[in-house]
C-alpha positions as CSV (number, residue, x, y, z in Angstrom):
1,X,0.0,0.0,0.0
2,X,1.2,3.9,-0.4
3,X,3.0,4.7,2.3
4,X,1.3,8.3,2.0
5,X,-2.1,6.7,1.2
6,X,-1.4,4.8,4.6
7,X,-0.7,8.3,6.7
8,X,-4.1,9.3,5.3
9,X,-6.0,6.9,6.5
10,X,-4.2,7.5,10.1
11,X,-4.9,11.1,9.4
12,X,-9.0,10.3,9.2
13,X,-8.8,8.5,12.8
14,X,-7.1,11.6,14.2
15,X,-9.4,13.7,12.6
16,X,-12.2,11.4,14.8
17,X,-10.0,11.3,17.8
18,X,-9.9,14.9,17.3
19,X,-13.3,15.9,16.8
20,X,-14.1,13.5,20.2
21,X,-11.5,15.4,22.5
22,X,-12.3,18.6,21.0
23,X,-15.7,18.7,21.6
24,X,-15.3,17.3,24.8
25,X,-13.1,20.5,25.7
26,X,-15.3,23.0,24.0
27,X,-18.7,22.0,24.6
28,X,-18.5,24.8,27.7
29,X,-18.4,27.5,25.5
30,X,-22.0,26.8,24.3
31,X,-23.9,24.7,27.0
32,X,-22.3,26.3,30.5
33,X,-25.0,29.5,30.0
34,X,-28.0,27.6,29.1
35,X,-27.2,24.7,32.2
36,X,-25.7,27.0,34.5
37,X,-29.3,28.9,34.1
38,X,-31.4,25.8,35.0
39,X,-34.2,27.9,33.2
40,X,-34.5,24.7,30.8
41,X,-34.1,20.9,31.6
42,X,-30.6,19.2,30.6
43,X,-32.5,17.1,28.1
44,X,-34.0,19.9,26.3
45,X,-30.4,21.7,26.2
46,X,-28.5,19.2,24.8
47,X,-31.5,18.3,21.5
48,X,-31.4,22.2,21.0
49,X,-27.3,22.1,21.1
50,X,-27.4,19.0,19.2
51,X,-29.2,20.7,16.1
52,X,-27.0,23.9,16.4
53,X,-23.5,21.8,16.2
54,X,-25.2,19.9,13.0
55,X,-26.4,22.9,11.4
56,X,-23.1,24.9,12.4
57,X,-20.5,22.1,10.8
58,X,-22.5,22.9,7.5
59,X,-21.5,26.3,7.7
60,X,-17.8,26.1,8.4
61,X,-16.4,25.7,4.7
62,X,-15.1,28.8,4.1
63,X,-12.9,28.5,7.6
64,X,-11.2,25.2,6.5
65,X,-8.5,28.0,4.1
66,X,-7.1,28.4,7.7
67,X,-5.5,25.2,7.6
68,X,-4.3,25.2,4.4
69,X,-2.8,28.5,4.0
70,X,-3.8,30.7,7.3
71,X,0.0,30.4,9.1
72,X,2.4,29.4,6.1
73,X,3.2,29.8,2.5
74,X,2.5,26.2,0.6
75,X,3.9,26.8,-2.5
76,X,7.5,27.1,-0.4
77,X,6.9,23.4,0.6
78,X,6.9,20.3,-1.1
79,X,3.9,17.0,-0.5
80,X,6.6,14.8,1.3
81,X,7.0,18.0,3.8
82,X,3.5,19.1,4.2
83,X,2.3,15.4,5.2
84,X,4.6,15.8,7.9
85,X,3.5,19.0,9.6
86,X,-0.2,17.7,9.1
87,X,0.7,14.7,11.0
88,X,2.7,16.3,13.8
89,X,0.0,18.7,14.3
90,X,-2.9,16.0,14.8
91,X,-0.8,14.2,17.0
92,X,-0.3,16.9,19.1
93,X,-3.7,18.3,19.4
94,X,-5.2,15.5,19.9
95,X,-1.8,14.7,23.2
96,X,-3.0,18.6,24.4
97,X,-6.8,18.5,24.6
98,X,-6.8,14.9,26.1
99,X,-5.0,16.3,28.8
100,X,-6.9,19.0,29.6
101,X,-10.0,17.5,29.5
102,X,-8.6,15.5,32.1
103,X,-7.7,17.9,34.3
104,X,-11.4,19.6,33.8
105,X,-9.9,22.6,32.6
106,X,-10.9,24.5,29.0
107,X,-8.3,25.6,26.9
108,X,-8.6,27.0,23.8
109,X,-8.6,24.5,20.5
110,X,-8.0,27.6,18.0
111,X,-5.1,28.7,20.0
112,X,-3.7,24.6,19.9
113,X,-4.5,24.6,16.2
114,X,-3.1,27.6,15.4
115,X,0.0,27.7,17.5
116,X,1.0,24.2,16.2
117,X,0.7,24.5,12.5
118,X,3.1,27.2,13.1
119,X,5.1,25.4,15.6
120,X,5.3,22.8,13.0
121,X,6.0,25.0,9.7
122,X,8.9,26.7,11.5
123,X,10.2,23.2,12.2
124,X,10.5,21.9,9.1
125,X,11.3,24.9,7.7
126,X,14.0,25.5,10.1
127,X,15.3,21.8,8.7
128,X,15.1,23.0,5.0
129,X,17.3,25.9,5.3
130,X,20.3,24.2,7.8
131,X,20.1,21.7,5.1
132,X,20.0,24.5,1.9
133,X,17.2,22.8,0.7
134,X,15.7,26.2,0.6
135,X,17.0,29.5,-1.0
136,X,14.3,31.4,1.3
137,X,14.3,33.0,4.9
138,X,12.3,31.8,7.6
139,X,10.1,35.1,7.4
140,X,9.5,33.9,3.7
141,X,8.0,30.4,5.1
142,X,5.6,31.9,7.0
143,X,2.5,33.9,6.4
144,X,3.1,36.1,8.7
145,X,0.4,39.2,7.9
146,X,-2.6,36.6,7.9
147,X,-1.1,34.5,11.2
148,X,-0.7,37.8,12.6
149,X,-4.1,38.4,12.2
150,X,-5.5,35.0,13.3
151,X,-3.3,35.9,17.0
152,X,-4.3,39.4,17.3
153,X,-7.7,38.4,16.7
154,X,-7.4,35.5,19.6
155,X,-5.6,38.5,21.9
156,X,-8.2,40.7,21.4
157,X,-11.5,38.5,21.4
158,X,-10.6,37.8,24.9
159,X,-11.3,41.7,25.5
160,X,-13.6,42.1,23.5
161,X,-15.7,39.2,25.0
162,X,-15.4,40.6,28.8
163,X,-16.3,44.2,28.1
164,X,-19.4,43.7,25.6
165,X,-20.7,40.6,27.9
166,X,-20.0,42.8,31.0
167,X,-21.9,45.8,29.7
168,X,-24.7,43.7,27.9
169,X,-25.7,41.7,31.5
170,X,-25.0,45.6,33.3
171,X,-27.7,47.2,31.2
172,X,-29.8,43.8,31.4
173,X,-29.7,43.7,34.9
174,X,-30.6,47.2,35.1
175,X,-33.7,47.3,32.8
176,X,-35.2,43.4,34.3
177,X,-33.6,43.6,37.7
178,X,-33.7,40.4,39.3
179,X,-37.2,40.3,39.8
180,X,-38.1,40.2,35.9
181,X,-41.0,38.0,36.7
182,X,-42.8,40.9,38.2
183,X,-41.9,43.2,35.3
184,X,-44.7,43.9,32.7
185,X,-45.2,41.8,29.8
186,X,-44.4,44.3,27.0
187,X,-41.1,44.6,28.6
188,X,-40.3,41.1,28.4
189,X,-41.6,41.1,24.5
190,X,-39.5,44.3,23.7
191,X,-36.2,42.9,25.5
192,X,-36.8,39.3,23.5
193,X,-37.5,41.3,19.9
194,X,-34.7,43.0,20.8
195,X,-32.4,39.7,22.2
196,X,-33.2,37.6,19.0
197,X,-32.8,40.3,16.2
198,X,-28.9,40.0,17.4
199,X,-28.7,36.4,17.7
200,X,-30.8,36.2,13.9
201,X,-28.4,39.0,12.7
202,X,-25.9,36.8,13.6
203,X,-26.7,33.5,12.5
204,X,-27.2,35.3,9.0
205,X,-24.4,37.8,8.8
206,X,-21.6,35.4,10.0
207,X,-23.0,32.3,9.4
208,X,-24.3,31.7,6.4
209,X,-21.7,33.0,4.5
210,X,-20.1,30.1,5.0
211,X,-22.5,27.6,3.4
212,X,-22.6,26.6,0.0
213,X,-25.7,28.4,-1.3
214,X,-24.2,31.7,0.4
215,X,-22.9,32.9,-2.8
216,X,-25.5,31.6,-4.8
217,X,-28.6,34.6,-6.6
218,X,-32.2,34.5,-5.6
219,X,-34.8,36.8,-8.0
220,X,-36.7,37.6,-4.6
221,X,-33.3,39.3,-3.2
222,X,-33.2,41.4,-6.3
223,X,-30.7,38.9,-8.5
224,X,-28.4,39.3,-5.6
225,X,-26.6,36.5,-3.4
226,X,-27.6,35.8,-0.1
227,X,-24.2,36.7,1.1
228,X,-24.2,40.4,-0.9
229,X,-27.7,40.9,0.1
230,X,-26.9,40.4,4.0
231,X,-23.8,42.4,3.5
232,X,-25.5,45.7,1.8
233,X,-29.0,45.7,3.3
234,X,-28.1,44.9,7.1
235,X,-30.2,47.7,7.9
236,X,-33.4,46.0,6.1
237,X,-32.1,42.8,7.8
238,X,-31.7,44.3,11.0
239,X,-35.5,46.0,11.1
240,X,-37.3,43.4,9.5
241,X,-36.4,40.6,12.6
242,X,-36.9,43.6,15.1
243,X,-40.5,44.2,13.8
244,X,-41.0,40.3,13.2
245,X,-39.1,39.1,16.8
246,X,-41.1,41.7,18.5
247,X,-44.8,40.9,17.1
248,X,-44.0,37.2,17.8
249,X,-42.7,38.2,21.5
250,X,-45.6,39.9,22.1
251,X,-48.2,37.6,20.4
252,X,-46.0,34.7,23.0
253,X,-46.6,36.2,26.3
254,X,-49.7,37.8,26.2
255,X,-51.5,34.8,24.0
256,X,-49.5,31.6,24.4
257,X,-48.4,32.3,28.1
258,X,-45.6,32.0,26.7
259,X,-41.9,32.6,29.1
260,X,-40.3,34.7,26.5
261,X,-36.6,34.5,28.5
262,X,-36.5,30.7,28.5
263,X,-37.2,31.1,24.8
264,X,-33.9,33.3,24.4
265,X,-32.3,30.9,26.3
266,X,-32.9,28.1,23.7
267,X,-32.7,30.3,20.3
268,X,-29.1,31.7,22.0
269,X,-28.2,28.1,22.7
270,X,-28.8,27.1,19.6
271,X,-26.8,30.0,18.0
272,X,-24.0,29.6,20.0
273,X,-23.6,25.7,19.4
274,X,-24.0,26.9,15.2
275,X,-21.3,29.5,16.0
276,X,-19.1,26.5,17.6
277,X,-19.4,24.3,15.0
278,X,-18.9,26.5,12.1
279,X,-16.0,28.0,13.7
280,X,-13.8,25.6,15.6
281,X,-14.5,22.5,13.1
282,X,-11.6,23.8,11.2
283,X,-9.4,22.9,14.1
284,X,-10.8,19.1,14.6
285,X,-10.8,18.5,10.9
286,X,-9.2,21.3,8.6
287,X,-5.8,19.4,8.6
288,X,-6.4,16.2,8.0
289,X,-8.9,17.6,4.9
290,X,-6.0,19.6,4.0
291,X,-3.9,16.4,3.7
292,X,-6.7,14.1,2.0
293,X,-7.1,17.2,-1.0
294,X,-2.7,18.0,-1.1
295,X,-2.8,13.6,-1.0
296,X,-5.5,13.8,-4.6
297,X,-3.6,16.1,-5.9
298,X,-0.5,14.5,-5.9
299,X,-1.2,11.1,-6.5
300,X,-2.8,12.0,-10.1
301,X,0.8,14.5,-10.7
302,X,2.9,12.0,-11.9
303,X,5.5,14.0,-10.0
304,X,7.9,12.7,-6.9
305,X,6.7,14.0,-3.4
306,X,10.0,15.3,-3.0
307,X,9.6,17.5,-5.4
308,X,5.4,18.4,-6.1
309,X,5.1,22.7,-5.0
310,X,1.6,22.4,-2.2
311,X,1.1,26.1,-4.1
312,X,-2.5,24.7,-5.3
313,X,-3.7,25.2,-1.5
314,X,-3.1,29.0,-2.0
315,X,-6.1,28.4,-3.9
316,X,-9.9,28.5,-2.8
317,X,-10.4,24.4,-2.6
318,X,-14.1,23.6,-1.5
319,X,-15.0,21.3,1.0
320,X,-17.3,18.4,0.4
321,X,-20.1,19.0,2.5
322,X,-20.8,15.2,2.9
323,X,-17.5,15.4,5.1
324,X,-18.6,18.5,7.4
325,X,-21.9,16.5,7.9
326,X,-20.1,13.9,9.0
327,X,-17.8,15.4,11.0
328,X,-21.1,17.4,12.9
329,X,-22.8,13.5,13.6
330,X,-19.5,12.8,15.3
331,X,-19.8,15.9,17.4
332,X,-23.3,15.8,18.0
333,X,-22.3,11.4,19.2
334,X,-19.6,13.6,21.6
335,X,-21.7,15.5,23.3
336,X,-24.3,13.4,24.5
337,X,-21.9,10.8,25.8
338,X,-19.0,12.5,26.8
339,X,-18.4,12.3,30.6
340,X,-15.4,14.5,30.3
341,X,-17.4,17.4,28.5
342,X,-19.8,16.9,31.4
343,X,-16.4,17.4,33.4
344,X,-15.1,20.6,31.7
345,X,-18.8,22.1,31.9
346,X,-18.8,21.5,35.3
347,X,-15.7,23.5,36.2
348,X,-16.6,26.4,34.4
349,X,-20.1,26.8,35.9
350,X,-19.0,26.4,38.9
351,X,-16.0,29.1,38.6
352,X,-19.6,31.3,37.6
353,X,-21.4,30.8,40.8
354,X,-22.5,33.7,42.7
355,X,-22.6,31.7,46.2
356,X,-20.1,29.2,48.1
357,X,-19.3,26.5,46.2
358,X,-15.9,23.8,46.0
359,X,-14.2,24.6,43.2
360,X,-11.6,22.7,41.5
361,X,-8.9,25.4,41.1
362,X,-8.7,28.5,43.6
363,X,-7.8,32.2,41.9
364,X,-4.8,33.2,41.2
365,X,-3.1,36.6,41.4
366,X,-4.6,37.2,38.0
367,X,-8.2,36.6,38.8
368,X,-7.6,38.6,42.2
369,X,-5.9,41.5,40.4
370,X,-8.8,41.9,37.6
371,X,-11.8,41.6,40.4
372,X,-9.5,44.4,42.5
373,X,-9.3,46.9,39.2
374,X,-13.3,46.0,38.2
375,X,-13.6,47.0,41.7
376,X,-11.5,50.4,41.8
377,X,-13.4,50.9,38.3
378,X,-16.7,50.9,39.8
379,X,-15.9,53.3,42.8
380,X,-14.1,55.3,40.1
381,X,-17.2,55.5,38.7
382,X,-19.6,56.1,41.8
383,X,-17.8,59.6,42.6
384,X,-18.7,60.5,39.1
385,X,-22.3,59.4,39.0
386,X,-25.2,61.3,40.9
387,X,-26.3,59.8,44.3
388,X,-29.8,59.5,43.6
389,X,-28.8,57.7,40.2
390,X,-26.8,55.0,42.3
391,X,-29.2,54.8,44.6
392,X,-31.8,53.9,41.8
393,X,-29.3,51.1,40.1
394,X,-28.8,49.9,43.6
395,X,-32.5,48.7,44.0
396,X,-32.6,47.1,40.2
397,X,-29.6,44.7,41.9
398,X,-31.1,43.7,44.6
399,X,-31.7,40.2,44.7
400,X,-34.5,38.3,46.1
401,X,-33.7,36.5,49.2
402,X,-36.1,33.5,48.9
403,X,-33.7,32.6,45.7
404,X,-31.0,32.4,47.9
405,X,-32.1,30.3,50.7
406,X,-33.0,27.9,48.2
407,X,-30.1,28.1,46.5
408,X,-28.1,27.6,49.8
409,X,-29.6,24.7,51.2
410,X,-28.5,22.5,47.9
411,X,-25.2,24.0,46.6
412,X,-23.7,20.9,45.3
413,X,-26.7,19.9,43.2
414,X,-26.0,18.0,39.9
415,X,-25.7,20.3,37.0
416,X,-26.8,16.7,34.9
């Protein structure tokens, strides 16, 4: 058999191994909110989840170019040298989130993926040049402009993510309190119009642009594609699904009884297991689909591996969407039986409580130093805003104290 043919085929049961051990690290990021609520049964979580991470692998095409040609140059290497970094780089994913999904602890899997297909490409492209098989630098090997991107863009979503989610459950708070049971019903219907116009806006403006039919013109969109039509009339977009959302919301809780924040709860579930999958499938399975299309390619050359240029994944190569389906059954298999997703969830909920609980790892210096300066920023703050004002915000955070007698009687109940 091919020896090459042979590292494919051990490149497809990393890729599973891969998609097992990465979902079982990243499932926090979409199911810790919706659990940690308890607003919805664990059952009813997990189906909605389920048909987010199917929907979302769909989606994810356009992100599989990040394997091929986000952190080096391919034309600068040769088939024989490219296999190599694909397989170092599944091996060592798959070494990394293992063990921290033992420990309990989420990590990043765009950071791994990223961090090792560069690790990997300055490796072997270190070995090229001490052995002058290579007339260019080690800058030249590199992408560096789009990897410098990719890491500035990890740096800064980290920022980002803490300041808008910090503001966004401020002004929440603020405008439900924690007695939003006892608010009126319009207000619940205005916050959820409000609530799923962003997460639709979302689903459509970075979603779909990744499917297959994105780029594809509809005669009711005016001849455009879905993806130019989303693009140049967000404004029609956006007030459409604030008018529709909001009619809905209102037609919900005044006619169907119905509890308009447990429905955010599941549509924002939903979105944020499609935003998983369609972003962070790439790091499970862009490599090894990488090495299956640079393998085809190849094999049909005629030329030795030694010396065929990987410049064709420069290009935009399409993935087959029968593989990203696959890959989302695989993930959707992962979460419902994976006990050390269960695990990870667990720790990160439990880092989110508001009362006592044991946690697995105590804060650091870090954690301590960022609660002290959130701290100093809020008294900054206080000397600036009017008494009355505070006193006002002070009464919209006062929190019920029946909750937390119940809560305190039972704080080690199972989150599953």
């Amino acid at each position: 058999m091919d020896f090459y043919l042979i590292i494919i085929i051990a490149l497809a049961v990393l890729a599973t191994a891969d998609l097992v051990v990465g979902v079982s690290n990243d499932a926090v990021n979409f199911l810790n909110s919706a659990i940690g609520s308890k607003a919805i049964n664990f059952k009813t979580v997990m189906i909605i989840a389920s048909l987010g991470v199917a929907a979302g692998a769909i989606f994810s095409s356009g992100l599989m170019e990040v394997a091929r040609k986000g952190i080096f140059n391919p034309e600068l290497f040769y088939f024989d040298e490219i296999m190599v970094i694909f397989m170092a780089v599944m091996l060592t994913d798959i070494l990394l989130l293992d063990f921290f999904n033992t420990l309990g602890l989420p990590t990043s899997t765009t950071v791994s993926i990223v961090f090792e297909l560069l690790g990997a490409a300055v490796a072997i492209s270190l070995v090229k040049i001490y052995w002058g098989n290579a007339d260019a630098s080690l800058y030249e090997f590199i992408n560096v402009s789009k990897a410098s991107q990719i890491i500035f863009g990890i740096l800064l979503s980290v920022f980002v993510a803490f300041t808008v989610g910090a503001v966004v459950q401020y002004i929440s708070r603020i405008i439900l309190t924690f007695h939003f049971k006892d608010n009126p019903k319009w207000m619940g219907a205005i916050f959820g119009g409000i609530a799923m116009t962003a997460i639709t806006y979302f689903i459509l403006a970075k979603g779909i642009k990744g499917t297959p039919f994105a780029d594809n013109t509809y005669a009711f969109l005016g001849s455009m594609s879905l993806k130019e039509y989303i693009a140049t009339q967000s404004n029609n977009v956006i007030g459409i699904s604030l008018v529709l959302w909001t009619s809905l919301s209102m037609l919900g809780v005044y006619l169907f009884r119905t509890d308009i924040y447990k429905s955010i709860i599941i549509v924002g579930t939903f979105s944020l297991a499609l935003a998983f999958a369609g972003n962070d499938l790439v790091n499970f399975i862009g490599v090894p689909i990488a090495a299956w299309q640079s393998y085809e390619a190849w094999s049909v050359s005629g030329v030795e591996a030694t010396e065929f240029s990987m410049a064709f994944l420069s290009k935009k190569v399409p993935t087959p969407t029968i593989l990203l389906f696959v890959a989302g059954m695989v993930m959707v298999v992962t979460l419902w039986f994976s006990s050390k997703a269960k695990k990870v969830t667990k720790t990160e909920i439990d880092l989110a409580r508001q009362q006592d609980t044991k946690e697995r790892f105590n804060p650091n210096f870090l954690s301590r130093g960022l609660v002290r300066g959130s701290m100093k920023l809020s008294n900054l703050f206080s000397t600036i805003i009017p008494e009355n004002i505070q006193n006002h915000i002070s009464t919209q955070f006062k929190k019920p104290e029946i909750e937390l007698v119940a809560i305190s009687q039972n704080p080690q109940q199972s989150l599953f």
